[in-house]
Structures are given as structure tokens and as C-alpha cells.
Steps between C-alpha positions, in 0.01 A plus 500: 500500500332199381169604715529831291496371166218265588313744604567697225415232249120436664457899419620451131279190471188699684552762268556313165142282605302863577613612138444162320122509721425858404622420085217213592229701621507767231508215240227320650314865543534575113370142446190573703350777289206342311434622179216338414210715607673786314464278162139422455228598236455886441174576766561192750602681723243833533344428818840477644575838384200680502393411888707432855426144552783336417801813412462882681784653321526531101902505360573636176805426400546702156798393265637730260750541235699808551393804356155382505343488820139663542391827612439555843195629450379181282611329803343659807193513243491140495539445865192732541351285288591145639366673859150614347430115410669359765518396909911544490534820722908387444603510168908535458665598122881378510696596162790308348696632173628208277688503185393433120418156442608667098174337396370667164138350596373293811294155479298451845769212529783673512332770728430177708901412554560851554284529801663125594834686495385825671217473742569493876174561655227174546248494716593463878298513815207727485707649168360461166743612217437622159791534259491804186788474254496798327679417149698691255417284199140461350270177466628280248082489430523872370407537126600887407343466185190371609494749765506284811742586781475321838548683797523279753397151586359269828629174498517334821295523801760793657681563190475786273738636197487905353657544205594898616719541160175466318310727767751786470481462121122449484469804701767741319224449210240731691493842634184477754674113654768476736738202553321527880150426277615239332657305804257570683258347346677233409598426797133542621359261265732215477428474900186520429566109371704456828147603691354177340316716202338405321367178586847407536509422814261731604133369436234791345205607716368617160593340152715780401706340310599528078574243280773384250435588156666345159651754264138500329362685867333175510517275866678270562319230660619177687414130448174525612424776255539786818673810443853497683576843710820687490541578882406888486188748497272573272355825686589795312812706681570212729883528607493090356304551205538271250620703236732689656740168426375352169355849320358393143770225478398208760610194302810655403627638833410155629701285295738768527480474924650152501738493193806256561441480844367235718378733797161619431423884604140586629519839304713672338416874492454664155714841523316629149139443669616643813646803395191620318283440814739700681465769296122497461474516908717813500315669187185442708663653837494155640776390663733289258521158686169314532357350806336194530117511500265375731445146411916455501505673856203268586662184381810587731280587834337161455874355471633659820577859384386842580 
């Protein structure tokens, strides 16, 4: 009898260490995932996602607030898009639904502990992974009576925020646009910064690109009496043309882009500026979202892209 309950005991004890191992290794597993390379400068990491060197497969891992997750077709647009410019022949879209955050506006801050709270998917192996939060609040940066609306935002190296509740709205405003338009090209462009453009992270074959001006239209020019550039296109109908984010405004949208913040964005896409070049593509029988022009695609084949 006493054999029996020895033996009995050495099974409960086996069994109590393979639990108390496995609670270990799933603790020590969560504590492995590094972060870091997923929190780097907007455009560090465009080589990485434009070629195969270093990561094969491309993860997309879109967050959403219910009720406001994109079109499919914005979507599978977007995909084409990322496999026109890039080496990834394996590019994989998970979706999540979250709740509110009940946010009447969003700072890039907060937008920053929100994708603390909520993204799952790092980098990992041969996986690079890109994380879209599509909001239901606008930019705290908007200014309705000056007539600036932000669309959406890069500001990390694999981060990116939409604000859809101001797509859906900005859209609703025009009978030739379609919610798919506007995403799409949002989507499109704020990657575009992602790819490294322009010369943000991404060098220029060509000098292609603008410069920031004062309220006056004037440049701005740095120490050393050089103008400063604002990280998109000057080439007329370029996909990351400069004035498709700061319009006739370009001081104010970009003291607007930071306001009680301390994350910086790279660009924050004007929905007013946008809109109108939308519609002028489709009143010409163009299609409504731009591409990117020649010296952009060139800047991105010298980086490792297609």
C-alpha cells in the first residue's frame, strides 16, 4: 500500500513540475519577442521590406474598431500594390476587431499606447510585420475650419494609423469618390513613406524632392541657409506628391501634424487636397488613385524593389 502511494506521489510531483515548466516556457517565450526593430524611424526599415534579403514574407496585421474596417477591395488593391514595388511573393492580411477607445480625437501618442495594448504581430524569422490601426476618431491635428482633415498618418518604421471615420465622411462629400478611393490611396501613399520615400530612408536617384514653405510660400531654409525638404514629390501626379498632404496650407498642417504630442508623424495626409485630386483623375477618365512616377519607382529599384 505504501509502494502505491509512493508511486503515486512521484506522478503528482512529475506532473505538477511539467505544468510549472510549460507556465515557464510560455513566459519566457512572450519575453523573447523583440520589439525593437518594429519601433524605429518611419523609412529605416525600406530595404527590409521592399527586397528578400533579410524577410520573404510581408504580415499585415490590420486593427480596427468595429464597424469600421476597410473595404475589401481597398485591401486586395493595396496588396496589388505592395507586390508591384516589392520582392515579397508572400504577403498575409490577418484582421482583428477591437472596441472604441471613446476617444473624441487621437494624438499620435495615444495611437502609440493603443498599438502597445493591441498589437500581436513583430517581426519573427524571415517575417517582417507591419501593423494598420484603422481608427474611428479623427486627428486631434484636424482644423475643420481651416479645412484640413488628416487621413492617415506613418509614424514608425512598420507603423501606420487611418483615421477611416474621416475617410467615410470625407468621401460621403463626393459623388464620383468611393470610400475604396479614398483608402486606397491612402493606404497607397502613407506606404509609400514605409518604402523609404522620399529620401526617408530611401535615397533619390534624381533630386525629386519639394521643399517646406512658410505660410508666405516662402522656403524654409536650415542653418546653413539650405532649403529643408518635406519627404515627398514634387513631379506633378506623383502618388507622393507633395501637395497632396499640405495643399495651400503647409505651415499650418505642420504645426498642426505634431500638436500636443511628442511622436512626430512623417506625413500626415491632407483629406481636402486629396479629394480634389481624386476627382480631377476621374473627370479626366484617369483612374482616381495616382501612381507613383518614374523617379519614385526608380528610387525604390535602386533600394531593393521592383
Amino acid at each position: 500500500m505504501k509502494k502505491k502511494n509512493l508511486i503515486l506521489l512521484l506522478i503528482v510531483l512529475a506532473f505538477a513540475s511539467s505544468c510549472s515548466n510549460d507556465s515557464d516556457d510560455d513566459s519566457n517565450s512572450s519575453a523573447t519577442v523583440n520589439k525593437t526593430p518594429n519601433l524605429q524611424a518611419t523609412g529605416s526599415s525600406a530595404n527590409d521590406i521592399l527586397s528578400n534579403v533579410n524577410f520573404d514574407k510581408l504580415l499585415i496585421e490590420i486593427t480596427y474598431v468595429r464597424g469600421f474596417r476597410p473595404t475589401e477591395t481597398s485591401i486586395d488593391n493595396f496588396v496589388g500594390y505592395l507586390s508591384d514595388r516589392t520582392f515579397k511573393t508572400d504577403i498575409e492580411v490577418t484582421y482583428r476587431e477591437l472596441p472604441s477607445p471613446n476617444e473624441e480625437t487621437l494624438i499620435l501618442d495615444e495611437i502609440a499606447d493603443l498599438e502597445e495594448e493591441n498589437r500581436t504581430a513583430y517581426n519573427d524569422g524571415s517575417t517582417l510585420a507591419i501593423y494598420i490601426y484603422f481608427a474611428d476618431a479623427p486627428s486631434d491635428g484636424d482644423d475643420l475650419d481651416e479645412g484640413l482633415v488628416t487621413l492617415g498618418a506613418v509614424y514608425r518604421n512598420t507603423s501606420m494609423i487611418i483615421y477611416e471615420s474621416t475617410i467615410r465622411s470625407l468621401a460621403s462629400r463626393s459623388s464620383a469618390i468611393t470610400v475604396t478611393d479614398v483608402e486606397t490611396a491612402t493606404l497607397n501613399h502613407e506606404f509609400g513613406h514605409l518604402f523609404g520615400l522620399v529620401n526617408l530612408g530611401t535615397e533619390a536617384i534624381n533630386e525629386h524632392e519639394d521643399i517646406q514653405r512658410d505660410e508666405n510660400g516662402n522656403p524654409v531654409l536650415d542653418d546653413n541657409g539650405n532649403p529643408i525638404g518635406n519627404d515627398h514629390c514634387n513631379v506633378e501626379g506623383c502618388l507622393m506628391r507633395a501637395e497632396l498632404v499640405f495643399g495651400s496650407s503647409a505651415a499650418r498642417m505642420l504645426s498642426l501634424a505634431g500638436k500636443t504630442s511628442g511622436l512626430r508623424s512623417a506625413c500626415n495626409l491632407n483629406g481636402n487636397t486629396i479629394l480634389k485630386m481624386l476627382e480631377s483623375n476621374v473627370a479626366r477618365g484617369s483612374a482616381a488613385v495616382p501612381r507613383l512616377d518614374a523617379e519614385c519607382i526608380l528610387d525604390l529599384q535602386n533600394n531593393g524593389g521592383r
